[in-house]
C-alpha positions in Angstrom: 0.0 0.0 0.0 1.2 3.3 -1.1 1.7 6.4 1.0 -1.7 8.0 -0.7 -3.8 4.9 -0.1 -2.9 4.9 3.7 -3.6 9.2 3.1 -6.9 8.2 1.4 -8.0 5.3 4.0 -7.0 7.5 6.9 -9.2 10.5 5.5 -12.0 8.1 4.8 -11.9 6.8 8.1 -12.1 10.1 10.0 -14.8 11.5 7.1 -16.6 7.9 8.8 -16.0 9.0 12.3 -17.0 13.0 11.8 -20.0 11.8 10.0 -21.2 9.2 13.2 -20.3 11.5 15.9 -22.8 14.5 13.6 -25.5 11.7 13.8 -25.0 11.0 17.4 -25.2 14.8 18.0 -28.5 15.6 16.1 -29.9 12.7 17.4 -29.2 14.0 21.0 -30.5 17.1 19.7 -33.6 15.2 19.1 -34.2 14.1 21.8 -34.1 17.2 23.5 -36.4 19.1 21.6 -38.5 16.3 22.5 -38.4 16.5 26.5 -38.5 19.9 25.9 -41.7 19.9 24.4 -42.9 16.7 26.9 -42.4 19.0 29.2 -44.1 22.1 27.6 -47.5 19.9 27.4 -47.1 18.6 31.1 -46.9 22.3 31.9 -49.8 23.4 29.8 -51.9 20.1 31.2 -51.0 21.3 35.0 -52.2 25.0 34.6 -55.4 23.9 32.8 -56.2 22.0 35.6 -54.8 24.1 38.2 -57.1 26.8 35.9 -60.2 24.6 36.7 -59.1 23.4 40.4 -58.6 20.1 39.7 -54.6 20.0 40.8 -53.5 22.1 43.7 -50.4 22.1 45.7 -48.7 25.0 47.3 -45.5 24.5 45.2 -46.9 25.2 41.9 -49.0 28.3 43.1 -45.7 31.2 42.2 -45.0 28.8 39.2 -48.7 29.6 37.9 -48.4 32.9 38.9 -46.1 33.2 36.8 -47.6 32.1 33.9 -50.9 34.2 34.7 -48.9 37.3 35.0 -46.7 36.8 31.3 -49.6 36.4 30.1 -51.1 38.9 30.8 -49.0 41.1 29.9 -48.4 39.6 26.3 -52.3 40.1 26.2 -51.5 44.0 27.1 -48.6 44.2 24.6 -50.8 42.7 22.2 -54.0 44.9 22.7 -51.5 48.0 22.6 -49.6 47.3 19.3 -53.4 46.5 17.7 -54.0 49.8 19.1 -50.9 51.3 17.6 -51.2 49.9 14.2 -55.3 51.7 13.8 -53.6 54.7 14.9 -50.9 54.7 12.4 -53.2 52.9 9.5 -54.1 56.1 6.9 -57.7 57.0 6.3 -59.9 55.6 3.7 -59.3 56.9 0.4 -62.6 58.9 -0.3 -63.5 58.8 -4.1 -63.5 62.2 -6.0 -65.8 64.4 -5.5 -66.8 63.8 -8.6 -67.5 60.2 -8.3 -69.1 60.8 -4.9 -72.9 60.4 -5.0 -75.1 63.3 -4.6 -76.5 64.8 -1.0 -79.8 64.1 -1.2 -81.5 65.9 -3.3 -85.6 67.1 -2.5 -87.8 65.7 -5.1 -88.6 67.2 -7.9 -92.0 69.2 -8.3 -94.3 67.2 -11.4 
């Protein structure tokens, strides 16, 4: 074996390795996004039934705080940029006065 085979099978081999340890890692990756969003429904399931007093426990009350009072704020942040944008939106083009129809008119005399 030549001293550019052993060059190619040793390039090869690490291309091999790169490439598994890329497909362990997105795999991970994953997996994680995964518990993350477990854990995102299991959150959303608690405070709906927190919401309609079927799960209590002292330890979750400043969690659900929490979640009542970012919400409420988005809610507000969200309310006021509708606000903003009406504000900013022009007027309604208004046709010609030309085009516009005529005031009403009293009826002519027969």
């Amino acid at each position: 074996m030549g001293l550019m085979d052993k060059v190619k099978a040793g390039v090869k081999a690490g291309a091999e390795q790169a490439a598994a340890k890329v497909e362990e890692g997105m795999e991970r990756l994953q997996t994680k996004r995964e518990l993350a969003t477990a854990y995102n429904n299991l959150g959303r399931k608690a405070f709906e039934l927190s919401e309609n007093g079927e799960l209590t426990h002292g330890e979750l009350q400043p969690l659900l705080d929490d979640v009542r009072r970012l919400r409420d704020e988005l809610a507000a942040d969200t309310a006021e940029a509708a606000e903003a944008a009406k504000e900013e939106a022009p007027p309604p083009e208004q046709p010609p006065a030309s085009e516009q129809p005529p005031a009403s008119e009293p009826p002519a005399e027969a």
